[in-house]
C-alpha positions as CSV (number, residue, x, y, z in Angstrom):
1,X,-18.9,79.9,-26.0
2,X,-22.3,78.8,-25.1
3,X,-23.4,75.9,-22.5
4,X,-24.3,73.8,-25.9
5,X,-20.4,73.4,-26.8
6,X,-19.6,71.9,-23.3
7,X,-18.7,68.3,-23.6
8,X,-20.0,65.6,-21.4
9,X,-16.8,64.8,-19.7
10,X,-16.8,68.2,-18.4
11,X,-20.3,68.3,-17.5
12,X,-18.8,65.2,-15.6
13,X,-16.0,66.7,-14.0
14,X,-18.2,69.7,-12.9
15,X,-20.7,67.5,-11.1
16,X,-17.5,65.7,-9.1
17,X,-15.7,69.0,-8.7
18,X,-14.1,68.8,-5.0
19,X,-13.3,72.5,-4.8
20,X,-17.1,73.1,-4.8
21,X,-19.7,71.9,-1.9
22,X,-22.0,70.5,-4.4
23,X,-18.9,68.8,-5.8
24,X,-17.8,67.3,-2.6
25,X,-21.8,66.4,-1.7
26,X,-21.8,64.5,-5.2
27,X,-18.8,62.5,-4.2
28,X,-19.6,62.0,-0.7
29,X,-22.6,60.5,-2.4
30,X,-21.4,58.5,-4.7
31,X,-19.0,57.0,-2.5
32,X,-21.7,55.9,0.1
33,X,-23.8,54.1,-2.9
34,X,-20.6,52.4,-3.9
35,X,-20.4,51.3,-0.7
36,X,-23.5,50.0,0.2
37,X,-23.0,48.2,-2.9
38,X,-20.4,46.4,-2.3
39,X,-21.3,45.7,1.3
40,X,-24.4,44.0,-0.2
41,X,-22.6,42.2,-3.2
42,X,-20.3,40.7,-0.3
43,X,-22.9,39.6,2.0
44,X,-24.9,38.2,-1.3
45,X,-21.7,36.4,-2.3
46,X,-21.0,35.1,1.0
47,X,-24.4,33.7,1.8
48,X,-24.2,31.8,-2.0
49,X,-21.1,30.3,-1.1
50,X,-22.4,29.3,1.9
51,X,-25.7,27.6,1.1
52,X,-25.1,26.4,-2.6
53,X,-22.1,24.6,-2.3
């Protein structure tokens, strides 16, 4: 079994692994991106609705 016959999904769950550091940095990260996404989506949405309707 060589690293060519690993599949994406599990290079997936290896990157988002929270019994590893790395794992739990990756998540940690990915959860503060989502965040900040949505926190600016809101604020976007809210200042629309307020000045273009």
């Amino acid at each position: 079994m060589g690293s060519e016959n690993i599949s994406l999904l599990d290079k997936l769950i290896a990157i988002f692994d929270p019994h590893t550091k790395e794992g739990r940095i990756n998540i940690f990260r990915l959860a503060w991106i989502v965040g900040l996404f949505m926190l600016v989506l809101g604020y976007l949405i809210i200042i629309f609705i307020l000045f273009f309707t």
